[in-house]
Every structure is written in C-alpha cells, then in structure tokens.
C-alpha positions in Angstrom: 128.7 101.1 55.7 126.4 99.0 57.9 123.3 100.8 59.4 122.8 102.1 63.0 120.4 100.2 63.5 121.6 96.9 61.9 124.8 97.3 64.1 122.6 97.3 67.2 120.9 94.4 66.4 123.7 92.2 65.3 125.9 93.5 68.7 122.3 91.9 70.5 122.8 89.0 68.3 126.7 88.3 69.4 125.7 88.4 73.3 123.0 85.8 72.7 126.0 83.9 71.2 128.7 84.6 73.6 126.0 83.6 76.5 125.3 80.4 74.6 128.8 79.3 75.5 128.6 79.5 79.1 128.7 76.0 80.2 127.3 76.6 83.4 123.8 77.1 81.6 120.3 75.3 83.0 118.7 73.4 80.4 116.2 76.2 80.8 118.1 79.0 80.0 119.8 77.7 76.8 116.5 77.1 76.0 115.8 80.8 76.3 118.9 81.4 74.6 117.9 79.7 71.6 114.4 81.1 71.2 116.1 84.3 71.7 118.5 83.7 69.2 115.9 82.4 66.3 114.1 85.5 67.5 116.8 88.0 66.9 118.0 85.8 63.8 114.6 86.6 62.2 114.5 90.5 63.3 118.0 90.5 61.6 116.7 89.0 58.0 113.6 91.4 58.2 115.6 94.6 58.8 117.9 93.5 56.0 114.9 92.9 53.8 112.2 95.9 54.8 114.2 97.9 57.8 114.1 101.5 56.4 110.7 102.7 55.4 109.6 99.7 54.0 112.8 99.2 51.7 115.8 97.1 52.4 118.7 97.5 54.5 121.2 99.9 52.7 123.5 97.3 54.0 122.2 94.8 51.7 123.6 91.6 51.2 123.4 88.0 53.2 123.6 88.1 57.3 126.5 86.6 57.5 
C-alpha cells in the first residue's frame, strides 16, 4: 500500500506532466515546468529513501 504522503507527491508529479504536454507552452514556462519536475523528481526519491522518521518509504521499491 503506497503512503499518504507518497500519493500526494506523485499526484503533484503527474500535473507537472500532464502540463508539460500543453503545446501552447512559452519557452518560459516549460522551463519552469522542467525545473519543477527535477524538483519534485528529487522530493519523490528522498521520500522513498528517508520519508518516515528518517527511514524509508514503506512503499519501498524504484519510482517508477
């Protein structure tokens, strides 16, 4: 069972996704986009890794 708090993340992650497609886009706001994206990308891994108390996601696994 995925975490509360993973769900919410990766739900963040898939609008930065589904925005990315929008081909009406400025060359400044995909930009954005994908600085937001690495962002959330990282906060992902690290919750994974060290999100409850230090110790890793009861999810476990890869981000897929």
């Amino acid at each position: 069972m995925i975490c509360a708090e993973l769900e919410r993340l990766e739900a963040q992650f898939d609008d930065i996704l589904t925005a990315l497609e929008d081909e009406h886009l400025t060359e400044q706001q995909k930009q954005e986009l994908k600085e937001a994206y690495e962002r959330m990308s990282r906060v992902i891994k690290e919750h994974h890794e060290h999100g409850h108390a230090g110790g890793p996601c009861f999810e476990g696994g890869e981000i897929e």
